[in-house]
N, C-alpha and C positions, 0 to 999 in steps of 0.2 A: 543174416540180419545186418551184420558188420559192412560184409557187401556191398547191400543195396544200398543202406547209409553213406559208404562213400562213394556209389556212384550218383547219387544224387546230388552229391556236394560239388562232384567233378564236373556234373555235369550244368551244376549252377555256376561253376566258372569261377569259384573261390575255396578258400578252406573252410572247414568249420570257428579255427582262428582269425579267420582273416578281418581285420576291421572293418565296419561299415563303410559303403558309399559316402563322398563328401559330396556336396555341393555350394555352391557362391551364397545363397541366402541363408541355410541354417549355421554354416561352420565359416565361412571368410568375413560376409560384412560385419560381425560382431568384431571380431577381430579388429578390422579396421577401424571400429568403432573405439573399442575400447584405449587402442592406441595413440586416438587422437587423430588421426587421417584426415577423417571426413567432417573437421570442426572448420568453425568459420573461420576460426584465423589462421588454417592451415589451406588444403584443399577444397574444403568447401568453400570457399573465399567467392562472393559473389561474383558472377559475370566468368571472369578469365580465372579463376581456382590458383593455382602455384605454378607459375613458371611454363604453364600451358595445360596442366593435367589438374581438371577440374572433376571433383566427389560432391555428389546428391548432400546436404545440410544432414550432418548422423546419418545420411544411408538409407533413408527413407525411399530412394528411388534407387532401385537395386538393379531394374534393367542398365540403365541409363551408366552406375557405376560399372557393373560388369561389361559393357561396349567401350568405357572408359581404359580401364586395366587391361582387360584381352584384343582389343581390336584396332584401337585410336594408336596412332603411331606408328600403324605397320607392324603393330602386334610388338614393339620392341621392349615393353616393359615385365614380358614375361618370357623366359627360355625352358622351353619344356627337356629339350635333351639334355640339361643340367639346370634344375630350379632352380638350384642354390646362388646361381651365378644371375639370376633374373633380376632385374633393375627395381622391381617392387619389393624387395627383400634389403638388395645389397644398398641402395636407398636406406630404407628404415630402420636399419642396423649400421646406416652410417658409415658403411665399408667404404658404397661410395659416397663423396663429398655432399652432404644434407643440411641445408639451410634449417629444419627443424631440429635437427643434433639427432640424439638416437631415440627412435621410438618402437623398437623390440630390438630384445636380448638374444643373438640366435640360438640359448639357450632354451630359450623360455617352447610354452606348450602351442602358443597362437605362431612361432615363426615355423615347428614343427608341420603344423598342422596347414600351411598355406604351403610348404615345403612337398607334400603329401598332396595336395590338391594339384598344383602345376604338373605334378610325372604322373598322376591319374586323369590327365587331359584335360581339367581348370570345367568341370561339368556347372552348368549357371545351375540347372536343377536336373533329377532323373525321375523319368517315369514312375510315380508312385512315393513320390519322396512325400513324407510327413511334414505339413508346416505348425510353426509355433503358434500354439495358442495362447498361451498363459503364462508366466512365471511366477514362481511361489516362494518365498522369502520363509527361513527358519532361523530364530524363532520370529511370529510376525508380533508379538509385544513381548516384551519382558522389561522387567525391573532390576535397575543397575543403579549401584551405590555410585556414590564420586568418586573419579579417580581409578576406575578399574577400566576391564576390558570384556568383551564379549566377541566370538568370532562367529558368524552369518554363512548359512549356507544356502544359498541359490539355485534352484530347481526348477529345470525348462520344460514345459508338458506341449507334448505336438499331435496333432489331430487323428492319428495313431494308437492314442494313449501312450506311447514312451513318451520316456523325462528321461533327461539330463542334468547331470551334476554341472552349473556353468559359474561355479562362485567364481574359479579362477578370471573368467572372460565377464561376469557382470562390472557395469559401472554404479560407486555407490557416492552418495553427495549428504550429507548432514543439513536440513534446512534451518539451523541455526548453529553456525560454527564454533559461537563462543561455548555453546554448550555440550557438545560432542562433536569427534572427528572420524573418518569413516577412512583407514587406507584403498588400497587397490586392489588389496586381496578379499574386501571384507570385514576386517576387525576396527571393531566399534569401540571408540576408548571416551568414557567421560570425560568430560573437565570438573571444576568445583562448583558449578552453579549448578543448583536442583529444579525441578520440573519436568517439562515434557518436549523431546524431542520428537520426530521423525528421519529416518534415512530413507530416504529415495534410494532404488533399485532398479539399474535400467539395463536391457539385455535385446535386443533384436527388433528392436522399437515397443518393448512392450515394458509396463512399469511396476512396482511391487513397492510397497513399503512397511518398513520393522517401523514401529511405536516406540520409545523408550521413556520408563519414567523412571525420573533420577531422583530417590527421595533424600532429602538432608537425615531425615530419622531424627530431627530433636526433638523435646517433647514440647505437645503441644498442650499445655497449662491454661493455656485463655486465649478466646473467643469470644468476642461481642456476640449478645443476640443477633440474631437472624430476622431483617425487619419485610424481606423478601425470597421469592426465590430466587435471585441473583445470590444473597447471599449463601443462602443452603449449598447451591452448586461448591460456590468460592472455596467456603468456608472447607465441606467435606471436602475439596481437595488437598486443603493446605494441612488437614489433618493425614491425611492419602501418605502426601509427600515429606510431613514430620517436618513444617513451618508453621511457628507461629504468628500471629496477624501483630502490627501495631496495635494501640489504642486508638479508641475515635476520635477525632481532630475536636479543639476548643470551638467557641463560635467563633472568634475571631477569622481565626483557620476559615472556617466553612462559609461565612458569608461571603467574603475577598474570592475564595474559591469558587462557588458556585454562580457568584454575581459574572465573575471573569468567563466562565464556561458558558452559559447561558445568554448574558446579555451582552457580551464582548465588553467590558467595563469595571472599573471598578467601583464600591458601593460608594455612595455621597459620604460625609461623616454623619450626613442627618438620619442616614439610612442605618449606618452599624451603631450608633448611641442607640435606635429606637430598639434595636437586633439585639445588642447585647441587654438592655435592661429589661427585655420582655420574658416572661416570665410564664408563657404558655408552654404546654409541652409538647402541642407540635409546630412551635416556630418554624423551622425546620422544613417543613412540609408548607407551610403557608407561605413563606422567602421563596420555594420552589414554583407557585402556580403562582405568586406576584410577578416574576421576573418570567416566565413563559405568556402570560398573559400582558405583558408591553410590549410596545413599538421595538424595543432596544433586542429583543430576543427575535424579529423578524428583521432588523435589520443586519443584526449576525449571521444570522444562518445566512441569508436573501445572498452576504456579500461572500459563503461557503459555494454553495452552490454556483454564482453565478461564472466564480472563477474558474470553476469545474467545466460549467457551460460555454465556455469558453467567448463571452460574454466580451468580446476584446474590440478597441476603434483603432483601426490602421489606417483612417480620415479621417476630416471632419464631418462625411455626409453622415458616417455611422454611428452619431448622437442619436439620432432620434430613434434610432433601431436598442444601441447599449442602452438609454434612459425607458423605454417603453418595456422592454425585457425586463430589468433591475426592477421597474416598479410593479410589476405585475408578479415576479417570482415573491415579492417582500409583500405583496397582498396576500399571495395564497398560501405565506406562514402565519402571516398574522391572522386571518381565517381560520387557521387550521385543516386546510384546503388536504385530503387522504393524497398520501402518497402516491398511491396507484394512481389517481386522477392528475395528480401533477404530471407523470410521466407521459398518459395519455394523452394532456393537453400539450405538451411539448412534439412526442413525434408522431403523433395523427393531424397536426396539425395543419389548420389550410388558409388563406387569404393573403391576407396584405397583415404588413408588424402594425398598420396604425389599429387597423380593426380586431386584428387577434394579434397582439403581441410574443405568444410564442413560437411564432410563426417565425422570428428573429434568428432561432438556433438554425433553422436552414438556409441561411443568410452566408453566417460562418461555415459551417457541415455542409459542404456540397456533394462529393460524391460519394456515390454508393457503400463503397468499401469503406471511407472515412466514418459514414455514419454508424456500420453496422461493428467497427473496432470500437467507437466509442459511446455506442450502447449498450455493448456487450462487457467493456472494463467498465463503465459507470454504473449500470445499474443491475450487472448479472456478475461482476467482481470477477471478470474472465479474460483471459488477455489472448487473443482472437490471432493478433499480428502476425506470428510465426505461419498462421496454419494458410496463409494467402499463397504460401509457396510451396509448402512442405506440410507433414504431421508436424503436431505440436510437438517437441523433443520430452516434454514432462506430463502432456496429457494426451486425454485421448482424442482428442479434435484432429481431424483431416482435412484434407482443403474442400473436398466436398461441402462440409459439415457450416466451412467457412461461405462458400458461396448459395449454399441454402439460407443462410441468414442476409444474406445481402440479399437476397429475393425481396426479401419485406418491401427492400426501398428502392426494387428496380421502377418502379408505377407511377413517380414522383415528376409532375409536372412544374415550368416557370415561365411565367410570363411577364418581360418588362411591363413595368409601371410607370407613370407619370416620373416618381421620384428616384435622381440618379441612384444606380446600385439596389433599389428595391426590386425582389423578383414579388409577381404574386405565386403563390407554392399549391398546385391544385394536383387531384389524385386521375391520371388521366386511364381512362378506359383501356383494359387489354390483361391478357393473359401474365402473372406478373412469376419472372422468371429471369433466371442468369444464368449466362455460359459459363462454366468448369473452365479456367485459366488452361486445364492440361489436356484436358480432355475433349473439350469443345463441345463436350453434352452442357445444353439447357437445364437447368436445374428448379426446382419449383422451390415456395419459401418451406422451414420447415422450423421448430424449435429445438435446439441443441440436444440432442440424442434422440429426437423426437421423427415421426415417420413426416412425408410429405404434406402438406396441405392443398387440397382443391379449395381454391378461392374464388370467386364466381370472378368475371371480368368487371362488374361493375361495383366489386367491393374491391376498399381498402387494407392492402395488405397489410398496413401496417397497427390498422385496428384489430387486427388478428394476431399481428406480434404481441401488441400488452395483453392482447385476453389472455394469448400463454402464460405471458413474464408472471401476471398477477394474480394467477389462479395460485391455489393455498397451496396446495403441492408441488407447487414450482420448487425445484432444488437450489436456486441462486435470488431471484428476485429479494425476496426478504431479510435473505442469511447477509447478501452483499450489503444490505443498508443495516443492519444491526451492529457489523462488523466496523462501519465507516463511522457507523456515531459511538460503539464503544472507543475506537482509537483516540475521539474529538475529547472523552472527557478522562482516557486514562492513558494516555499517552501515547499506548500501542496496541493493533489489534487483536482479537483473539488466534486471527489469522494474519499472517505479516509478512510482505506487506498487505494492508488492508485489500486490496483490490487483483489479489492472486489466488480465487479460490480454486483451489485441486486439490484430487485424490492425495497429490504424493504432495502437499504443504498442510496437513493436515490442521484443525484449530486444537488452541493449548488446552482447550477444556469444553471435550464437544458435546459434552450434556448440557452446558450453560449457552453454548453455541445454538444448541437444535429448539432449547427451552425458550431462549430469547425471540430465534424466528416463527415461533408458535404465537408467543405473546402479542408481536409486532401483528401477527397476520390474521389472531383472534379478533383483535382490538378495531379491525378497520383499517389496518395501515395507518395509524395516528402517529403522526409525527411527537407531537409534544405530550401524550402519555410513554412513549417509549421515553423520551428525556426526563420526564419525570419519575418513570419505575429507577430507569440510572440512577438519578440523583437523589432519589429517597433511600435508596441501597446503603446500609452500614460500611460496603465494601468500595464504595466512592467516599464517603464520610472516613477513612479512619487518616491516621495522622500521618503523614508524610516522613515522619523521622522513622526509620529502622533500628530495632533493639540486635542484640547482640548476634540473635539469629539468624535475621528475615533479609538483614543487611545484602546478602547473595543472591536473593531473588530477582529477576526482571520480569515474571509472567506468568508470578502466579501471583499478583493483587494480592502480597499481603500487607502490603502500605501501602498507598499514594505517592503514585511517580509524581516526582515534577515536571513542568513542564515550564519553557523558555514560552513569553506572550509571542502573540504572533507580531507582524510592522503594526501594521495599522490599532489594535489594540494598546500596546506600548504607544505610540504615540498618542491613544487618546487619552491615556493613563499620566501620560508625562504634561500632557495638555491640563488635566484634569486636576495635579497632584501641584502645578507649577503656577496654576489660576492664567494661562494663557490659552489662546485659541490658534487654533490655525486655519489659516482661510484658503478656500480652493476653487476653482475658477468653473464660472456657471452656477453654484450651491451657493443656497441662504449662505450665509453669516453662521457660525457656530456648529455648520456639519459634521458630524464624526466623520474620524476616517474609515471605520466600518460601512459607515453608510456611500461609500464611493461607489458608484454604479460600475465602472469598469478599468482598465486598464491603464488611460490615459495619464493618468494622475501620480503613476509613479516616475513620470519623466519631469513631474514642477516637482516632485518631493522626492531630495536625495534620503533622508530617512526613509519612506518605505522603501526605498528601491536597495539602501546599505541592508535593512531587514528584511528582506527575502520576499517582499510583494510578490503575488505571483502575475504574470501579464496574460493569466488566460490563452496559451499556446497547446494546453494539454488541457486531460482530464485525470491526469495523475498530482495524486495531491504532493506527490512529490516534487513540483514543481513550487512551492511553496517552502522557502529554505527559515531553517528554526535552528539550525547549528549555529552556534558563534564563530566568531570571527574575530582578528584584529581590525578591521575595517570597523565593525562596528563598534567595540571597546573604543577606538578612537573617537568614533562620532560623538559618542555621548560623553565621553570625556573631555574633548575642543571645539566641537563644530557651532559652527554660527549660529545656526538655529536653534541649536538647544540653549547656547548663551545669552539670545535672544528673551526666549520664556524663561528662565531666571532671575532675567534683570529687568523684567515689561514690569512699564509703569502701572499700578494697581495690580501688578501679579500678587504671588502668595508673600513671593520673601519682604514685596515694600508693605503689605495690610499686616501682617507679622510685625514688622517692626515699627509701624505707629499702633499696633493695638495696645488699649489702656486695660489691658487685665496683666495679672500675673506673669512671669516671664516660663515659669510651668506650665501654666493651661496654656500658651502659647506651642509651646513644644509640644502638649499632649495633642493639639489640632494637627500638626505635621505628621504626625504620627498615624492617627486616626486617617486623614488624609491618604497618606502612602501605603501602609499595613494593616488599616485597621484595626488595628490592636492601642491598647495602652502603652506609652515606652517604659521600661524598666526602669525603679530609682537610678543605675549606673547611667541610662541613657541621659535618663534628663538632666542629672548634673554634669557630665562631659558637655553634651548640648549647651547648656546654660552659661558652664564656665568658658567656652568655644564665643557663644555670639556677645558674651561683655568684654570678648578682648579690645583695648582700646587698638586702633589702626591708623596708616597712613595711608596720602594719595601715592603717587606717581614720582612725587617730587621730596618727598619726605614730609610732609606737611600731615598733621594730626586730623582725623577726620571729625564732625560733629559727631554725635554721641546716637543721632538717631541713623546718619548715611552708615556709622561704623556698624551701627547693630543689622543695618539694610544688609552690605556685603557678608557680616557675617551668618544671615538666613538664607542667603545666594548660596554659600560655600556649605551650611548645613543642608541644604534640598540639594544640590550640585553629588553630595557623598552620598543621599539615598536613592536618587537616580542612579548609580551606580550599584548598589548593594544587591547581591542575586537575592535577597528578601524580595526585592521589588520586582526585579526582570523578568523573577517567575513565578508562574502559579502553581502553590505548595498547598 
């Protein structure tokens, strides 16, 4: 028996110890993956790679890296009658001179193992070789207190059915750093902030992710009623994770707040006098369908979106295109116009911008590719871009995958128009399809993990994109716009950034995620009941101040984050708060700066342009800066304009200081004005005792008693223009 046994083993050309066959795709490009090789700032480096030796973006194109390493150069980067001495080693170990420093240890198991591959002949693959299917992450959730550690084990499964133990060679990433850290071997270390993590787990292009939730553990004593199921979600997690919630904000709080969210604005005083003295019990709920149901909540959103749409004039011909767009998107909020149908009427869209103004977006959006990145980040929260060249590195998109989406808008006809730069945009007749960048196969259109579509020749492809996007079961349609307008009213999204949905970026609370996209897509796709389920939610009502507890929190909503106004709101607010206007060219008299159609207008106005206007270049809303700055500290601190609306004649501070009432109800207006709130006894006497100081001019000279009391309601609105009471919405 012993015998046969080993001549069967002899006769297979190995021992029974003998290690498995290597090959270049299951055991090297990990390797070089791992080590950083084949990243962009290394050798993956687009065009020319490093110093002439160019790797596939993470190794996704495995032939192409293996002709790379064994063949390009006359074969010089690998020496088989001594590996160790091979240029691909003594390289990455730095022996020899490596502008990257060292990226393997010749200690370690990946230099062994390429070591082992070169004196086994460098095989790309062997007859019968198993390829990887899957990776499996252990544990794939678990619960970890603050501050501790966890260590990850990594498990490669190949078509075969063997698995691999590949912790050593996976790469792991933390999608929010402040809140846990992942090294290289695997081990997961808290920080002190509680909620819910993900680790990405990446291994031979394929991805895995561990969950982690980091509970605080303190006790949770109180809880507002639950006035939705937003809050039920919220709520049972902050209990999950042992935080407790604030209290519910005053009304003060909530009007300022929601008037700001909704209407882009802050409330009149005539509006928070009537707020605070009303004495119904669902004020609250009625403030919410007042301010959805005006001009002023269709002229916010109209100026959200349109910067998204990229709504931008780089002439002067392209007024009539930005001004037709802008009013038509701010129609069909102030309608109520289903969301689904908005997008519909955007990219099915066909004529001339005078006749169908959303016809506008393919004005700017011209080709193919551009339009299907920024359909796919805007209204499916997927970012497309990598996959034009490569596999997505963190998802599962191909370039195939990439160029069946641009099928949609291979079909897309233009034909000059009377007026310069207008195309008309028609859907022209023919088989609607695109060639594979790599492949040079024709590809038909298809929906993101979805099979092919036959489309007749004489239909519109692209009306077959929304029927996908918008059916109920669509996986991104819905969830990507719930995600965009939780972000608008709590600062940050359930998924973050808002517009990156993936397997491996998981949302912080995806029962309230999956519940929310159910709602939006029961409802009709209703814009302005999804903002008003938000905003009747206890868990957008509660107080912005953090108790002893909750303090650590960023995401599990158990306060009210604040948020920094955007340019053009601050500016309507300082407009509004200082009784000055500002005027802008081609608009009535009295326009908000919310209401600006498009881009142009942050080139007359250094304030939105110090405040982060965004100019419509993207469809990330990241383009839209809300971080402070010194630039702007200064502006509103010196700048001429703002000095300007403090000292305009019939502004706030001169009708202040000829009003014949009390020099308290005076202050109480300023107050109301700015915060809507009452000011504190401490305020109004500092106030009070501040604008009777007697003063001088320039020269020394005493001023009258009413210019003195003027400058001194200049220098009191001057201090609350400056206070983050005002700058943000709390």
């Amino acid at each position: 028996m012993f015998i046969w046994m080993a001549a069967l083993i002899a006769a297979a050309g190995h021992s029974a110890d003998a290690p498995r066959p290597l090959n270049f795709i299951n055991d090297i490009q990990p390797i070089l993956t791992k080590s950083g090789c084949n990243a962009g700032a290394c050798h993956a480096k687009a065009i020319t790679g490093q110093r002439g030796f160019r790797l596939s973006v993470l190794g996704f194109e495995a032939e192409e890296d293996y002709e790379a390493i064994v063949k390009q150069g006359k074969g010089r980067r690998v020496f088989p009658p001594a590996p160790e001495e091979s240029l691909l080693l003594t390289k990455a170990a730095n022996i020899t001179p490596h502008g990257g420093g060292v990226k393997m240890d010749p200690k370690s198991e990946g230099y062994r193992t390429i070591v082992r591959w070169i004196a086994e002949g460098m095989p790309y693959s062997n007859p019968g070789d198993a390829t990887l299917t899957s990776i499996d992450v252990v544990p794939p959730r678990i619960t970890m207190k603050v501050s501790t550690s966890q260590q990850l084990k990594v498990t490669a499964r190949y078509s075969d059915g063997s698995s691999r133990d590949v912790t050593q060679m996976a790469l792991y990433e933390a999608n929010d750093k402040s809140m846990a850290e992942a090294s290289a071997t695997g081990l997961v270390k808290t920080l002190d902030i509680p909620g819910n993590v993900a680790i990405m787990v990446r291994y031979g292009g394929r991805v895995s992710v561990c969950s982690v939730s980091i509970p605080l553990g303190a006790p949770v004593d109180f809880l507002p009623p639950a006035k939705n199921f937003i809050d039920q979600h919220i709520f049972a997690n902050l209990k999950q994770i042992g935080v407790p919630a604030s209290p519910i904000c005053d009304d003060s709080t909530f009007i300022r707040r929601v008037t700001l969210d909704i209407a882009g604005r802050i409330p009149t005083i005539e509006e928070t006098k009537e707020f605070l003295a009303s004495k119904a019990p669902d004020k609250r709920d009625q403030l919410i369908d007042s301010l959805l149901n005006s001009p002023d909540y269709a002229d916010y959103f109209a100026n959200k979106w349109t910067a998204l749409l990229k709504n931008k004039r780089d002439d002067a011909a392209d007024i009539t295109a930005n001004f037709a767009f802008h009013a038509w998107m701010r129609d069909s909020l102030l309608a109520n116009t289903r969301y689904d149908q908005i997008v519909r009427q955007i990219l099915a869209s066909t004529g001339t911008i005078v006749s169908n103004p959303p016809v506008a977006w393919y004005k700017r959006v011209k080709e193919p590719t551009t339009q299907l990145e920024d359909v796919a980040q805007l209204f499916l929260g997927v970012r497309m871009q990598c996959a034009q060249c490569h596999h997505h590195p963190f998802e599962r998109w191909t370039q195939a995958e990439y160029y069946h989406l641009a099928a949609f808008f291979s079909q897309i006809g233009r034909k000059p128009t009377a007026i310069a730069g207008e195309d008309l945009i028609f859907h022209k007749r023919g088989l609607a399809q695109t060639e594979h960048r790599k492949t040079r196969v024709m590809l038909k259109p298809a929906g993101l993990g979805e099979p092919e579509m036959d489309i007749a020749p004489d239909d519109d492809p692209r009306l077959a994109l929304v029927d996908w996007m918008s059916k109920k079961d669509n996986p991104f349609f819905a969830k990507s716009l719930v995600n965009r307008y939780w972000k608008h009213f709590f600062k940050r999204g359930l998924v973050e950034p808002e517009d990156d949905l993936r397997d491996t970026n998981p949302p912080t609370n995806p029962d309230l995620f999956d519940a929310l996209a159910k709602h939006f897509t029961d409802s009709g796709y209703d814009l302005k009941e999804l903002v008003r389920t938000i905003a009747q939610s206890h868990t957008y009502q509660l107080s912005a101040m953090p108790n002893d507890q909750n303090a650590v929190d960023v995401q599990a909503y158990s306060h009210f984050y604040p948020k920094r106004m955007t340019a053009e709101v601050l500016l309507d607010g300082i407009d509004t708060v200082t009784g000055a206007k500002t005027d802008f060219a081609d608009l009535p008299p009295g326009t908000r700066a919310v209401s600006l159609p498009d881009n142009s207008y942050n080139k007359a106005s250094p304030f939105l342009k110090v405040f982060g206007r965004p100019e419509g270049a993207s469809v990330c809303e990241c383009e839209r800066v809300q971080s402070a700055s010194l630039a702007q500290s200064l502006h509103l601190m010196n700048a001429a304009d703002v000095k300007a609306k403090l000292t305009a004649t019939n502004g706030r501070a001169d009708q202040l200081s000829k009003a014949g009432v009390p020099e308290p109800k005076r202050i109480r207006e300023l107050y109301l004005a700015a915060f809507s709130r009452e000011p504190t006894a401490d305020e109004v006497r500092i106030s009070e005792t501040y604008v009777a100081k007697p003063r001088t001019d320039a020269t020394g000279k005493p001023l009258d008693s009413q210019r003195a009391k003027r400058n001194g309601y200049e220098d009191l609105l001057w201090a609350i223009l400056n206070t983050k009471e005002f700058l943000y919405n709390h």
